[in-house]
PDB file as gemmi writes it, atoms N, CA and C in Angstrom:
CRYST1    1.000    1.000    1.000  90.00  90.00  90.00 P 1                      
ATOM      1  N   UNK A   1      30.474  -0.222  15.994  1.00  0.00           N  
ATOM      2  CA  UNK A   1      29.478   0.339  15.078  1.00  0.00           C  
ATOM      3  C   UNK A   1      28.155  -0.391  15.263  1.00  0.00           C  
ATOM      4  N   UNK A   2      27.036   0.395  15.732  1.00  0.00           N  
ATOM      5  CA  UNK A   2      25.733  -0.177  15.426  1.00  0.00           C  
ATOM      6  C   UNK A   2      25.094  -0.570  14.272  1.00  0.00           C  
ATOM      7  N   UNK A   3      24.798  -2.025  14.212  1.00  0.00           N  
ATOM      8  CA  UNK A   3      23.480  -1.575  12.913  1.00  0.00           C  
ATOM      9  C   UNK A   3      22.415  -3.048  14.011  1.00  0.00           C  
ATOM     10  N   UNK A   4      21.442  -2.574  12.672  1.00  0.00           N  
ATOM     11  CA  UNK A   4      20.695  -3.791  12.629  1.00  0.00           C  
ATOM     12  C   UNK A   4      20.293  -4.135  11.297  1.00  0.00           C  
ATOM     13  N   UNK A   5      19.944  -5.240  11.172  1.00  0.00           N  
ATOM     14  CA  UNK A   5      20.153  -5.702  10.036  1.00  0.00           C  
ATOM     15  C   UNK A   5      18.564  -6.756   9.704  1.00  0.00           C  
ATOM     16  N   UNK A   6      17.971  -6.369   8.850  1.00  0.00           N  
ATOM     17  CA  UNK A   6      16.572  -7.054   8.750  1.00  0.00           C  
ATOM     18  C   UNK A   6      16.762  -8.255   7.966  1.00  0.00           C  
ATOM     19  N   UNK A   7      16.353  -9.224   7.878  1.00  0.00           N  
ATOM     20  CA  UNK A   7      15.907 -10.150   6.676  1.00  0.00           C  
ATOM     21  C   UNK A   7      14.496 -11.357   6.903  1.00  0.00           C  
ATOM     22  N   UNK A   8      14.630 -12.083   5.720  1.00  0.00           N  
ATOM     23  CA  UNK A   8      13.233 -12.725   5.650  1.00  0.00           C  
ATOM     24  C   UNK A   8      12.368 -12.232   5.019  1.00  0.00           C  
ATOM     25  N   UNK A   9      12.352 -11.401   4.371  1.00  0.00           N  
ATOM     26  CA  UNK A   9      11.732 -10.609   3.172  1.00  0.00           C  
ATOM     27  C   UNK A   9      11.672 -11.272   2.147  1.00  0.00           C  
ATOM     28  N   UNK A  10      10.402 -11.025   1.432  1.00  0.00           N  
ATOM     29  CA  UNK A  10      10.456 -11.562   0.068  1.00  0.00           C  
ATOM     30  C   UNK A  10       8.970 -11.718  -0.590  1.00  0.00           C  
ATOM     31  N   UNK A  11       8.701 -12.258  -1.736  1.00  0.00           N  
ATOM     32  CA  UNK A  11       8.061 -12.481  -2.589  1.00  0.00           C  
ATOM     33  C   UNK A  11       6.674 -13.731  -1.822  1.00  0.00           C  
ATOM     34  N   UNK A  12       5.742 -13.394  -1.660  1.00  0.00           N  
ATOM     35  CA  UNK A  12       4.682 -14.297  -1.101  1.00  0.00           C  
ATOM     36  C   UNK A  12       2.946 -14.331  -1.519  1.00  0.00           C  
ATOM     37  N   UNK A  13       2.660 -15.622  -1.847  1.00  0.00           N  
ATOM     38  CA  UNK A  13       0.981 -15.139  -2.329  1.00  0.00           C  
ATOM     39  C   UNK A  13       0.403 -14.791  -0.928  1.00  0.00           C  
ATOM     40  N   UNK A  14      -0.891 -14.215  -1.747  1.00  0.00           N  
ATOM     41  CA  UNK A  14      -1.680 -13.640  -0.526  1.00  0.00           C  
ATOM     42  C   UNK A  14      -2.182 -14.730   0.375  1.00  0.00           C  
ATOM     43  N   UNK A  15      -1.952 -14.907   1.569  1.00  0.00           N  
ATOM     44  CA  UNK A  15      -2.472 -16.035   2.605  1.00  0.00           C  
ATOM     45  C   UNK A  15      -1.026 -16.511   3.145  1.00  0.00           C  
ATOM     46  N   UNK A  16      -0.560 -16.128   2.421  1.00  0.00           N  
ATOM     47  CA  UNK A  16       1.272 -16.944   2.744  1.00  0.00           C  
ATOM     48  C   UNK A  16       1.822 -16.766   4.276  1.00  0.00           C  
ATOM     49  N   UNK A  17       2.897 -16.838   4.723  1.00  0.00           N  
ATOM     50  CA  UNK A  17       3.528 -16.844   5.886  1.00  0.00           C  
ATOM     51  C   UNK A  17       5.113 -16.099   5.355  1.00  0.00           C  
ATOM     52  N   UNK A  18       5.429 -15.069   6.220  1.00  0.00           N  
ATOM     53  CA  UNK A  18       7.132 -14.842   5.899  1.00  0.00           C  
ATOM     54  C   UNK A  18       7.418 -13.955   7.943  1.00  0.00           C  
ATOM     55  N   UNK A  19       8.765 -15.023   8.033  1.00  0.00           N  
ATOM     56  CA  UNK A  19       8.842 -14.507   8.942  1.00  0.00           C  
ATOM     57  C   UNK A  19      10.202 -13.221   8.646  1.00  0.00           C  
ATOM     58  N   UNK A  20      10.134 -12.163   9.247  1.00  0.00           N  
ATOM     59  CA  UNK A  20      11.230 -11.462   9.213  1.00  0.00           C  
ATOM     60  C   UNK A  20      12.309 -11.387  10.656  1.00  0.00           C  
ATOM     61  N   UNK A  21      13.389 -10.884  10.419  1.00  0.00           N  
ATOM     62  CA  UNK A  21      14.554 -11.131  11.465  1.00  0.00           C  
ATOM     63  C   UNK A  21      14.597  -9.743  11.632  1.00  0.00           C  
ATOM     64  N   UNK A  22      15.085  -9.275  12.904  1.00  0.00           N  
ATOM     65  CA  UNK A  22      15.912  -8.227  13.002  1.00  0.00           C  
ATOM     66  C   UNK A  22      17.262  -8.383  13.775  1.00  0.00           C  
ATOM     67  N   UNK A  23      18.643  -8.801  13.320  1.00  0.00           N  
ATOM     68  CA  UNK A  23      19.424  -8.927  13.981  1.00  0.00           C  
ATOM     69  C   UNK A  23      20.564  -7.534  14.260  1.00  0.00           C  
ATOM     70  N   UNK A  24      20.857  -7.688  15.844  1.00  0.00           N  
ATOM     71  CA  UNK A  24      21.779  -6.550  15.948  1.00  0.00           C  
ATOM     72  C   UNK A  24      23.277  -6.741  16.206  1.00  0.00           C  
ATOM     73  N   UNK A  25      23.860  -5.924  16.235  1.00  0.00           N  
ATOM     74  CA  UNK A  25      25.566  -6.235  16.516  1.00  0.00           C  
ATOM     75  C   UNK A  25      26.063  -4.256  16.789  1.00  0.00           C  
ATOM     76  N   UNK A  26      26.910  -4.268  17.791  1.00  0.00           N  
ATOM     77  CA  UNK A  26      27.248  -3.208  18.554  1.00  0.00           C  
ATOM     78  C   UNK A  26      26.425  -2.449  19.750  1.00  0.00           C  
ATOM     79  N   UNK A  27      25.481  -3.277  19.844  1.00  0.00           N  
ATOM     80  CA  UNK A  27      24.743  -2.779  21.229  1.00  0.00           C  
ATOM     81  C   UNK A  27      23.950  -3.668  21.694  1.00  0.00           C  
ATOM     82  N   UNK A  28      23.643  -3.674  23.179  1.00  0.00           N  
ATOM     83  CA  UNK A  28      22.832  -4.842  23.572  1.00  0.00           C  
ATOM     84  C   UNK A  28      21.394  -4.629  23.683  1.00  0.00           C  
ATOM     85  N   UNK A  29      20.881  -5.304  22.340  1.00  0.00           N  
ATOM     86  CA  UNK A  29      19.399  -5.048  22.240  1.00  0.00           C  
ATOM     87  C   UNK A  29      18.684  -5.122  23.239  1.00  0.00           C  
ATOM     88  N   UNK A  30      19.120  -6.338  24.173  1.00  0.00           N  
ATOM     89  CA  UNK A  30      18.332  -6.589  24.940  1.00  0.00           C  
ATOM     90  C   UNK A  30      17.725  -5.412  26.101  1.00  0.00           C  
ATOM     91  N   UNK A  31      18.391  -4.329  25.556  1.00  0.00           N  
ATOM     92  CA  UNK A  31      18.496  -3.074  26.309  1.00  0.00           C  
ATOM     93  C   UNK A  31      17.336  -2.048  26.253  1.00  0.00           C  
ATOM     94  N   UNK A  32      16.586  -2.426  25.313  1.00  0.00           N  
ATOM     95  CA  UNK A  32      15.967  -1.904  24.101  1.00  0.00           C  
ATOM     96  C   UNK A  32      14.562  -2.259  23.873  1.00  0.00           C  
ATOM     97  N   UNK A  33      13.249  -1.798  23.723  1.00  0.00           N  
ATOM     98  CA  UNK A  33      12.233  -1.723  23.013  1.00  0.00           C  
ATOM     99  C   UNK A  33      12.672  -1.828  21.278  1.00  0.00           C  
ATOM    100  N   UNK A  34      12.121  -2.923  20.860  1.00  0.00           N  
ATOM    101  CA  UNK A  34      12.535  -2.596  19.312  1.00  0.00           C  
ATOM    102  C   UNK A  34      10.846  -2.967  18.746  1.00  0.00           C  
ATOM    103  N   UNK A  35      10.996  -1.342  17.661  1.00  0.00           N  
ATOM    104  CA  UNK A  35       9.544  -1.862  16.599  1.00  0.00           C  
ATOM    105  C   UNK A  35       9.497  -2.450  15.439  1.00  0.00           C  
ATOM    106  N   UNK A  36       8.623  -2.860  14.716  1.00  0.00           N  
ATOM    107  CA  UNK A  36       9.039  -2.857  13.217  1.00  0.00           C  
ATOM    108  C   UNK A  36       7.846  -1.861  12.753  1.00  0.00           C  
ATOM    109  N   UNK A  37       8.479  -1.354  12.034  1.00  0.00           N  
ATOM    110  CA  UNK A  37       7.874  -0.549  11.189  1.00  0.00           C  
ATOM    111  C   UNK A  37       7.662  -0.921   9.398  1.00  0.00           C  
ATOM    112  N   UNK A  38       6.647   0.296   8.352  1.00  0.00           N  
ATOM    113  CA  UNK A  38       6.940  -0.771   7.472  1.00  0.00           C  
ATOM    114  C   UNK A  38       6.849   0.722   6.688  1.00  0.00           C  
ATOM    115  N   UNK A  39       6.952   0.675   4.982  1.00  0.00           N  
ATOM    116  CA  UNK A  39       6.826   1.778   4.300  1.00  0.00           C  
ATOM    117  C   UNK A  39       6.345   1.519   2.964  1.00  0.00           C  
ATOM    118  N   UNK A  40       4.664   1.608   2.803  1.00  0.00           N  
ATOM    119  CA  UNK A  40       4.598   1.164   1.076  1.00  0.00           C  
ATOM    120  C   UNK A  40       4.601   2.339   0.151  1.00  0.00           C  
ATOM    121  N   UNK A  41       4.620   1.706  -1.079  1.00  0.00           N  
ATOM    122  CA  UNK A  41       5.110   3.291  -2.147  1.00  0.00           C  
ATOM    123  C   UNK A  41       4.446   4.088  -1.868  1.00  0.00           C  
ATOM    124  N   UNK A  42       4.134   5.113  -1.701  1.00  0.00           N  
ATOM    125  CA  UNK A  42       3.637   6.517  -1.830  1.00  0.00           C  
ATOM    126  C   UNK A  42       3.523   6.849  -0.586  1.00  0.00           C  
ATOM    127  N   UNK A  43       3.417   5.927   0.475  1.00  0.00           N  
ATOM    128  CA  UNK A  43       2.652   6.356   1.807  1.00  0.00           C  
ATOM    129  C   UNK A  43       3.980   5.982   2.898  1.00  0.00           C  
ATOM    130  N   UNK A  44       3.560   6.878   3.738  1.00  0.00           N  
ATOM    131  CA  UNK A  44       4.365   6.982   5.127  1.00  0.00           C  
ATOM    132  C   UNK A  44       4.702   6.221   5.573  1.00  0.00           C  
ATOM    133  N   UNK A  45       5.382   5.901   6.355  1.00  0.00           N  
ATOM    134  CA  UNK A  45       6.097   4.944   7.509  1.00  0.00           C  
ATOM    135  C   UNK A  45       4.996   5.125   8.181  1.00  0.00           C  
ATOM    136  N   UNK A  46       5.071   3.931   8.513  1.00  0.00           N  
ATOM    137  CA  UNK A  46       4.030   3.210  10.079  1.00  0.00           C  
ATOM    138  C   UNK A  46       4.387   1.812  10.734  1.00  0.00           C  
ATOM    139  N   UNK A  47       3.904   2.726  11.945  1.00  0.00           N  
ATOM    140  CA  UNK A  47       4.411   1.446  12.770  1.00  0.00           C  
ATOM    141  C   UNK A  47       3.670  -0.016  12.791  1.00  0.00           C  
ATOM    142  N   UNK A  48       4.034  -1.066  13.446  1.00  0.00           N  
ATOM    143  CA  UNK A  48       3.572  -2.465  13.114  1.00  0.00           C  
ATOM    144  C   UNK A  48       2.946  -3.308  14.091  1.00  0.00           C  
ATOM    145  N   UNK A  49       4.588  -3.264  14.721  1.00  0.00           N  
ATOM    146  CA  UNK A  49       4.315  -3.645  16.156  1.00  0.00           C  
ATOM    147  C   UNK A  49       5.474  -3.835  16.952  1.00  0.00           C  
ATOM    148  N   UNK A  50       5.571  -3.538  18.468  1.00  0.00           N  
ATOM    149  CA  UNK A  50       6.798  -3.503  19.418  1.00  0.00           C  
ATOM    150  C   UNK A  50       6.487  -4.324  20.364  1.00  0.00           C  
ATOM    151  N   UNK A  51       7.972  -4.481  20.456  1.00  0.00           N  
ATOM    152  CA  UNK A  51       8.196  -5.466  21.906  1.00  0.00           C  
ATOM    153  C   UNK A  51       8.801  -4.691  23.249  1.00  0.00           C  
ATOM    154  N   UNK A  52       8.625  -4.684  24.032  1.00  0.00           N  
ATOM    155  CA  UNK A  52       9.228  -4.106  25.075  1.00  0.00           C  
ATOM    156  C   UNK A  52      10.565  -5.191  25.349  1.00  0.00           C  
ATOM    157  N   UNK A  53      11.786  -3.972  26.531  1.00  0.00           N  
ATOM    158  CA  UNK A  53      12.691  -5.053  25.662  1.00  0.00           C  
ATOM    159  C   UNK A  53      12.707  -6.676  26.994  1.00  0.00           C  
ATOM    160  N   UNK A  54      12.554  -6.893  27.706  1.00  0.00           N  
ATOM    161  CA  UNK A  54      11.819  -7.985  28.649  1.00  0.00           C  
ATOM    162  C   UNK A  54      10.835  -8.974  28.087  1.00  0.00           C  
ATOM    163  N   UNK A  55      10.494  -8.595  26.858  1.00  0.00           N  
ATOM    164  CA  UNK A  55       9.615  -9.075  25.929  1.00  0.00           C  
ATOM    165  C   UNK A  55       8.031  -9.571  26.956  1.00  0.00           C  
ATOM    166  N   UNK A  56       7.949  -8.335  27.858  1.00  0.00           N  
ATOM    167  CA  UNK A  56       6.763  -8.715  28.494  1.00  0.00           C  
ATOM    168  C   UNK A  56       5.568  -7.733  27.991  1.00  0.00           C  
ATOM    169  N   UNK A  57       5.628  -7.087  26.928  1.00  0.00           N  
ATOM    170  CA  UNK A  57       4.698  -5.828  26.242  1.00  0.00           C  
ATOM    171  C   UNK A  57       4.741  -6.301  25.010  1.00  0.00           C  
ATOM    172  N   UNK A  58       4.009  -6.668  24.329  1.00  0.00           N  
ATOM    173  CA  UNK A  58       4.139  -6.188  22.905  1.00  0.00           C  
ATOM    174  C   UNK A  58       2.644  -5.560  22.514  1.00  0.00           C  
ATOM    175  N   UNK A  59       2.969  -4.778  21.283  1.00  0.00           N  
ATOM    176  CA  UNK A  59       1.685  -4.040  20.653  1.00  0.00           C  
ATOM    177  C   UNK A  59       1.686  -4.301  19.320  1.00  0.00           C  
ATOM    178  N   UNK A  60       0.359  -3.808  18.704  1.00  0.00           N  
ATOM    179  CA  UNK A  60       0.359  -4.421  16.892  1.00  0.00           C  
ATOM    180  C   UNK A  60      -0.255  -2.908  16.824  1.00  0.00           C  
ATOM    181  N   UNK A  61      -0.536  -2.572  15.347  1.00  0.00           N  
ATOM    182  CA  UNK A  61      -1.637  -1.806  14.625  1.00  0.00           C  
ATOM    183  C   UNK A  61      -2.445  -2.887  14.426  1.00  0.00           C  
ATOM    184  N   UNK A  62      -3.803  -2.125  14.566  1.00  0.00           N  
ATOM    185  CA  UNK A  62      -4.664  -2.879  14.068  1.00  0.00           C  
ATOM    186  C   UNK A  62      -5.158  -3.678  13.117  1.00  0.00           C  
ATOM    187  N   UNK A  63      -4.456  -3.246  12.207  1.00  0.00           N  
ATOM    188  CA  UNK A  63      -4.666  -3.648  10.767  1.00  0.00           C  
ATOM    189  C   UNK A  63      -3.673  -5.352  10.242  1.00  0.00           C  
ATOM    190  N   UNK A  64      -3.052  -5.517  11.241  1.00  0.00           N  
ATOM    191  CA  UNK A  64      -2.505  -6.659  11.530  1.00  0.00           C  
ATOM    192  C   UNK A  64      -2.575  -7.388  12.679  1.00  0.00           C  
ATOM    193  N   UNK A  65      -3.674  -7.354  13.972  1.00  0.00           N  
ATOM    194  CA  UNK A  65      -3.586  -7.763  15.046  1.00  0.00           C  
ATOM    195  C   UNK A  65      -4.057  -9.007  14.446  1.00  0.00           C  
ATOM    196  N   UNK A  66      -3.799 -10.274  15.463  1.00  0.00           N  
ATOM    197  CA  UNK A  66      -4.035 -11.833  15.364  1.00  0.00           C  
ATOM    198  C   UNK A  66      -3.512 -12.245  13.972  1.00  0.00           C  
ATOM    199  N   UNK A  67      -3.067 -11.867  12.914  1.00  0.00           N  
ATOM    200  CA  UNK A  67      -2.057 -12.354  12.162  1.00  0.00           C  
ATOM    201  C   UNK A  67      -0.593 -12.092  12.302  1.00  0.00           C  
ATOM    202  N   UNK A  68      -0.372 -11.254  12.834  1.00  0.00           N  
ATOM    203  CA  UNK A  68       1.444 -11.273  13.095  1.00  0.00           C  
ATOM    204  C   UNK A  68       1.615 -11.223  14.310  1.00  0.00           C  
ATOM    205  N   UNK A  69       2.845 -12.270  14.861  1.00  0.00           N  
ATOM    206  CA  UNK A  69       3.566 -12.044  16.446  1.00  0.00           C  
ATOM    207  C   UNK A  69       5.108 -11.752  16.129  1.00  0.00           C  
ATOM    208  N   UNK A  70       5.040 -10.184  17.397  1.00  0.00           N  
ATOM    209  CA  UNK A  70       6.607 -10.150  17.795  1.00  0.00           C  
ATOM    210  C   UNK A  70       7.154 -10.633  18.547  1.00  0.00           C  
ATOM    211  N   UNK A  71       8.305 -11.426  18.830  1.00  0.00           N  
ATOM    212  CA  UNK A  71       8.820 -11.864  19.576  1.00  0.00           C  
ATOM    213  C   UNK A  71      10.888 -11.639  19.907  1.00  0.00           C  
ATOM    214  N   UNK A  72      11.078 -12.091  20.540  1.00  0.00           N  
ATOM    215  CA  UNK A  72      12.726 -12.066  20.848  1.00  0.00           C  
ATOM    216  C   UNK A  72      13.428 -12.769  21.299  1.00  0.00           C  
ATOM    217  N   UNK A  73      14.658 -12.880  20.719  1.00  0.00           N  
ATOM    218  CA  UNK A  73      15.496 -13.668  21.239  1.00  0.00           C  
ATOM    219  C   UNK A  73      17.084 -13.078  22.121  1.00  0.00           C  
ATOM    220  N   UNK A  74      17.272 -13.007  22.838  1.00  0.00           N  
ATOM    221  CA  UNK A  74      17.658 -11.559  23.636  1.00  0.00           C  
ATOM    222  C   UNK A  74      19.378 -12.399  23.672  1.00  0.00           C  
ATOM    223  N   UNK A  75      19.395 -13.591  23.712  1.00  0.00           N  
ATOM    224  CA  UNK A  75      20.715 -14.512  23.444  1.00  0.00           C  
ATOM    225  C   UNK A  75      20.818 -14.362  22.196  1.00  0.00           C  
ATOM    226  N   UNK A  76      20.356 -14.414  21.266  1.00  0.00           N  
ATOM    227  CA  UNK A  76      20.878 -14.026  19.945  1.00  0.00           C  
ATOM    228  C   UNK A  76      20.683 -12.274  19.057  1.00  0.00           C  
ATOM    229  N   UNK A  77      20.171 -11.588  20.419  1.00  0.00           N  
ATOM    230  CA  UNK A  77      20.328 -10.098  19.690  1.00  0.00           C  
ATOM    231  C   UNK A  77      19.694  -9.928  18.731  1.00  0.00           C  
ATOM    232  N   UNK A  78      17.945 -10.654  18.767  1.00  0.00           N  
ATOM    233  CA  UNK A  78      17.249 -10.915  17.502  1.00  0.00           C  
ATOM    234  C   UNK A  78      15.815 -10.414  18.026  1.00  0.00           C  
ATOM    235  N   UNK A  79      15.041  -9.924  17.389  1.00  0.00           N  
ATOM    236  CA  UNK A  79      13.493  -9.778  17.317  1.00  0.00           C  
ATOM    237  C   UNK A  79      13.201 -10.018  15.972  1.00  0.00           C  
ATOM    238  N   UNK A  80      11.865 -10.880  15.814  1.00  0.00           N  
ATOM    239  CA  UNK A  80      11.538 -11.279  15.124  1.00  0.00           C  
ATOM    240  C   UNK A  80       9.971 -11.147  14.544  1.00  0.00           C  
ATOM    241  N   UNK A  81       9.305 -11.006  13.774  1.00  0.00           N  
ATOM    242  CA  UNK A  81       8.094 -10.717  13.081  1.00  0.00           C  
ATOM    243  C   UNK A  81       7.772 -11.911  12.430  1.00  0.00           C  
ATOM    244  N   UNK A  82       6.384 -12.509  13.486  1.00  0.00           N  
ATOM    245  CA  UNK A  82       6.184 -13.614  12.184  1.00  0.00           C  
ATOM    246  C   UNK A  82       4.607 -13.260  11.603  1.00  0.00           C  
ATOM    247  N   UNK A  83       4.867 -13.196  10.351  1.00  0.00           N  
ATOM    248  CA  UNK A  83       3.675 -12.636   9.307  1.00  0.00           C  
ATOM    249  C   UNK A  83       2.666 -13.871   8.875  1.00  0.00           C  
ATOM    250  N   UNK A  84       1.617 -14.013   9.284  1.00  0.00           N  
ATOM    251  CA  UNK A  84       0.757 -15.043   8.879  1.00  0.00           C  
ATOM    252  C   UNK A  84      -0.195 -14.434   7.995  1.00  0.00           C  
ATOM    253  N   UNK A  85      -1.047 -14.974   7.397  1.00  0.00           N  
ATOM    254  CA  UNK A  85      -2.330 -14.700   6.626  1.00  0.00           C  
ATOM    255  C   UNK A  85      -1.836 -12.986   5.610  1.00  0.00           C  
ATOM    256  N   UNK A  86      -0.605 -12.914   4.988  1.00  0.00           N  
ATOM    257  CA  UNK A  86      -0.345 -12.212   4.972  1.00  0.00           C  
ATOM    258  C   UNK A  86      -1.362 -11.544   3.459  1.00  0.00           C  
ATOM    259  N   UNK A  87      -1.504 -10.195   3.297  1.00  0.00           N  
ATOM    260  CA  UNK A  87      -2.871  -9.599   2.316  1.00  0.00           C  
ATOM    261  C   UNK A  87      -1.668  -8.774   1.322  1.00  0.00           C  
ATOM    262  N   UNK A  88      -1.843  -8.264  -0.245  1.00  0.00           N  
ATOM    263  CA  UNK A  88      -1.572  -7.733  -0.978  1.00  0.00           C  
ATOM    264  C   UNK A  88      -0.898  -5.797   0.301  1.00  0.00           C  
ATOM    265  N   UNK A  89      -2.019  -5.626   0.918  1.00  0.00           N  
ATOM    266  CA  UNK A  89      -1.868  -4.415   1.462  1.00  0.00           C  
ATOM    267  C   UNK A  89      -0.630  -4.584   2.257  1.00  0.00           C  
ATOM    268  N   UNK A  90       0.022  -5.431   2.982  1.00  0.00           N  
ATOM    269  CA  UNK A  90       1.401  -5.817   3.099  1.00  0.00           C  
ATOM    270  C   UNK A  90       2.256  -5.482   2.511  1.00  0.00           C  
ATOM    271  N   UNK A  91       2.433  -5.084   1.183  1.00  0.00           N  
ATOM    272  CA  UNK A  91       3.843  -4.727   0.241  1.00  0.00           C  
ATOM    273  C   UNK A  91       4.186  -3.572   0.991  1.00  0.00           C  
ATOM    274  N   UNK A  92       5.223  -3.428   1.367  1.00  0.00           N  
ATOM    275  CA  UNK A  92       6.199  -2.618   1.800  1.00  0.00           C  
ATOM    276  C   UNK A  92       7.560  -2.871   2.086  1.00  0.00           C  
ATOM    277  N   UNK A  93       8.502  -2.131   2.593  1.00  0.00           N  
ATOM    278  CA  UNK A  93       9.418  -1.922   3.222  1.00  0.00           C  
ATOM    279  C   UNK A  93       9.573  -2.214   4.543  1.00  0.00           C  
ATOM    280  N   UNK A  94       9.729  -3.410   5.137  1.00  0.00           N  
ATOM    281  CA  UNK A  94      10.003  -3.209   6.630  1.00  0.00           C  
ATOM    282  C   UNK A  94      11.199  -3.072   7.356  1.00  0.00           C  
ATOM    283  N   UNK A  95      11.050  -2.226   8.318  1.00  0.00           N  
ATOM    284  CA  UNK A  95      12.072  -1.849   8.969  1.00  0.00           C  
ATOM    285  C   UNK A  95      12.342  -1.855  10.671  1.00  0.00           C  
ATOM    286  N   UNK A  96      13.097  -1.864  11.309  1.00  0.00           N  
ATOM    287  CA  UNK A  96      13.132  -2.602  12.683  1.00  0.00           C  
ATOM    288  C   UNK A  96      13.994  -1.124  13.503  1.00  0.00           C  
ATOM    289  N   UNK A  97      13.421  -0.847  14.408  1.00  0.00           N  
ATOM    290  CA  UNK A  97      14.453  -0.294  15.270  1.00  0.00           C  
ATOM    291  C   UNK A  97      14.302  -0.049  16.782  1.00  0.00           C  
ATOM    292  N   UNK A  98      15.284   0.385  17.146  1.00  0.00           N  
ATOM    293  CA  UNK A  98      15.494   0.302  18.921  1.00  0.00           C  
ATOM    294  C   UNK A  98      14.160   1.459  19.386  1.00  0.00           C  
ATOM    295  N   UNK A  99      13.171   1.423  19.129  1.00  0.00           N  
ATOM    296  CA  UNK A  99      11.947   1.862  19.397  1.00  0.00           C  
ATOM    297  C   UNK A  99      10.594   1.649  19.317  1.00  0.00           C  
ATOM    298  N   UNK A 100       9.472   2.313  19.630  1.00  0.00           N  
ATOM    299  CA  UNK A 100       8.533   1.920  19.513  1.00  0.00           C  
ATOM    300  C   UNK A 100       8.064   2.759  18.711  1.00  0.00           C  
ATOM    301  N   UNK A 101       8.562   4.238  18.751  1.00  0.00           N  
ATOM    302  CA  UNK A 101       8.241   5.501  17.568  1.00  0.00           C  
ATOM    303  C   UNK A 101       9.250   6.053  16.994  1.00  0.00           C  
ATOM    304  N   UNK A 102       8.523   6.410  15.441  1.00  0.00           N  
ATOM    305  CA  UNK A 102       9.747   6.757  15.018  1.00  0.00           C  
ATOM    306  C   UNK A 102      10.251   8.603  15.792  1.00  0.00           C  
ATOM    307  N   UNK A 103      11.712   8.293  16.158  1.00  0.00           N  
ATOM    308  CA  UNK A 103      11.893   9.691  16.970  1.00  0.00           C  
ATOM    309  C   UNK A 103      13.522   9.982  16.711  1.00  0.00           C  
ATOM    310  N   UNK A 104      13.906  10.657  16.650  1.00  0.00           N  
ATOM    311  CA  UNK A 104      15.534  11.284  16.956  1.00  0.00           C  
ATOM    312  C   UNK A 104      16.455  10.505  17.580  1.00  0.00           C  
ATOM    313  N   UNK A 105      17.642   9.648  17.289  1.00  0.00           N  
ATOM    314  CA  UNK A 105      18.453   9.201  18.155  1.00  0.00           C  
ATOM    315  C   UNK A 105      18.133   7.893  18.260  1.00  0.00           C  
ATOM    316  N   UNK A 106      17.314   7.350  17.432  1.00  0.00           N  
ATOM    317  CA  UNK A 106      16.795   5.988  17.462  1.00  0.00           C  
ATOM    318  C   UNK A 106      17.412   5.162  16.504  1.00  0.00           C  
ATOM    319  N   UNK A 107      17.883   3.861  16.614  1.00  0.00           N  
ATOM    320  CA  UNK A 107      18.857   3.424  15.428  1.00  0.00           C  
ATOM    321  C   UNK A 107      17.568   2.730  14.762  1.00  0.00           C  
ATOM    322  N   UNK A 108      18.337   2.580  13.377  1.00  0.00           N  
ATOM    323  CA  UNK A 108      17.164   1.864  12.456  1.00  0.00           C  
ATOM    324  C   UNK A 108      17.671   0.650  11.141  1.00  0.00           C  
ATOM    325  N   UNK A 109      17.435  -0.253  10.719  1.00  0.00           N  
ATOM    326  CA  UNK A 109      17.960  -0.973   9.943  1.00  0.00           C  
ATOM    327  C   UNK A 109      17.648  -0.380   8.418  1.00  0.00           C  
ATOM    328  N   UNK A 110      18.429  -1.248   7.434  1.00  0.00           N  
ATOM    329  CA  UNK A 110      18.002  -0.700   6.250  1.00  0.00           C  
ATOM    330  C   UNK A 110      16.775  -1.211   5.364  1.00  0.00           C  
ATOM    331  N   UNK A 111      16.285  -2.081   6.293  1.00  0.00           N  
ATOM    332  CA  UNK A 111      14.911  -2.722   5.648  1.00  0.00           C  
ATOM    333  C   UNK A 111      14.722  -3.902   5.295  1.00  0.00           C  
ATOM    334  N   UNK A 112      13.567  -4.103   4.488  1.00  0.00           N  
ATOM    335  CA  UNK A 112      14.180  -5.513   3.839  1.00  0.00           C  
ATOM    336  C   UNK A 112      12.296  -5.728   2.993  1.00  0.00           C  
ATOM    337  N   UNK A 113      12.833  -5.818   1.774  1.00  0.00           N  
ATOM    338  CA  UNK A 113      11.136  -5.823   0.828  1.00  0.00           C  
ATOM    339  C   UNK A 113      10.282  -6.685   1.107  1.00  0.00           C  
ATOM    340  N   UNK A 114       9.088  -6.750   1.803  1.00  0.00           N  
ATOM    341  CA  UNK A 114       8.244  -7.799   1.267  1.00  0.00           C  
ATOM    342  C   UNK A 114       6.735  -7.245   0.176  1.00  0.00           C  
ATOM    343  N   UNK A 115       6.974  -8.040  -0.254  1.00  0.00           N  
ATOM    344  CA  UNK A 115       5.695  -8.498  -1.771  1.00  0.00           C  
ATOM    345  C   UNK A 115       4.730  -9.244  -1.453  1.00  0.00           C  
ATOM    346  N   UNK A 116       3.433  -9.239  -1.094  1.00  0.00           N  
ATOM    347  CA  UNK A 116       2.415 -10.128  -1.369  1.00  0.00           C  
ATOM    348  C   UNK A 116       1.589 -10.021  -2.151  1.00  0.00           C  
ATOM    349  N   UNK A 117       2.138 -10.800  -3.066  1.00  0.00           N  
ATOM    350  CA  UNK A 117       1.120 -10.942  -4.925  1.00  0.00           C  
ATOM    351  C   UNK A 117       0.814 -12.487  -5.410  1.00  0.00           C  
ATOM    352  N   UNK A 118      -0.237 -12.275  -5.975  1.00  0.00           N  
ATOM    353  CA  UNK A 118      -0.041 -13.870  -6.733  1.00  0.00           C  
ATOM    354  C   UNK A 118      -0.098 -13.674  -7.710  1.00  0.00           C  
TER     355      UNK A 118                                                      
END                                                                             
C-alpha cells in the first residue's frame, strides 16, 4: 500500500522556521518528482515547490522563493520543505506528492496544518 505521510506542521509566529517531512512507504520515491503543495481556507491548491527525483531540479512559486528549500533524502524515502521567514499568508494545508502538478494517478499525502500567527 502506498502512502505518504507529511509532518512538521504546526503553530509558528510570523518570522519563525518549520520544517515539514514528506515520508513514503510502498514505493520507491526515489523514482519520483515529488511537490509540495499547499491549500488555505477558501482558496485553491497551489503548488510550492518540486524536486526532481535526482534532486538535481528544484522549483518554488514565487511567492516563497529564497525563504523555503526542497530537498531529499532518497535513503530515507523523505523530501523535505524547510520554511524560513515564514508570513501569516502561509496558513494552509500542506501537502506532498509524487509530482510536480496536480494531475490524475498521482499519489498524495493527507497533509499536515501549518499556522503562522502571533
Amino acid at each position: 500500500q502506498v502512502q505518504l505521510v507529511e509532518s512538521g506542521g504546526g503553530l509558528v509566529q510570523p518570522g519563525g522556521s518549520l520544517r515539514l517531512s514528506c515520508a513514503a512507504s510502498g514505493l520507491p520515491l526515489d523514482a519520483y518528482a515529488v511537490g509540495w503543495f499547499r491549500q488555505a481556507p477558501g482558496k485553491e491548491r497551489e503548488g510550492v515547490s518540486c524536486i526532481s527525483s535526482s534532486a538535481g531540479v528544484t522549483s518554488y512559486a514565487d511567492s516563497v522563493k529564497g525563504r523555503f528549500t526542497i530537498s531529499r533524502d532518497n535513503s530515507r524515502n523523505t523530501v523535505y520543505l524547510q520554511m524560513n521567514s515564514l508570513k501569516p499568508d502561509a496558513t494552509a494545508v500542506y501537502y506532498c506528492a509524487t509530482g510536480c502538478r496536480s494531475r490524475p494517478g498521482i499519489y498524495w499525502g493527507r497533509g499536515t496544518q501549518v499556522t503562522v500567527a502571533s
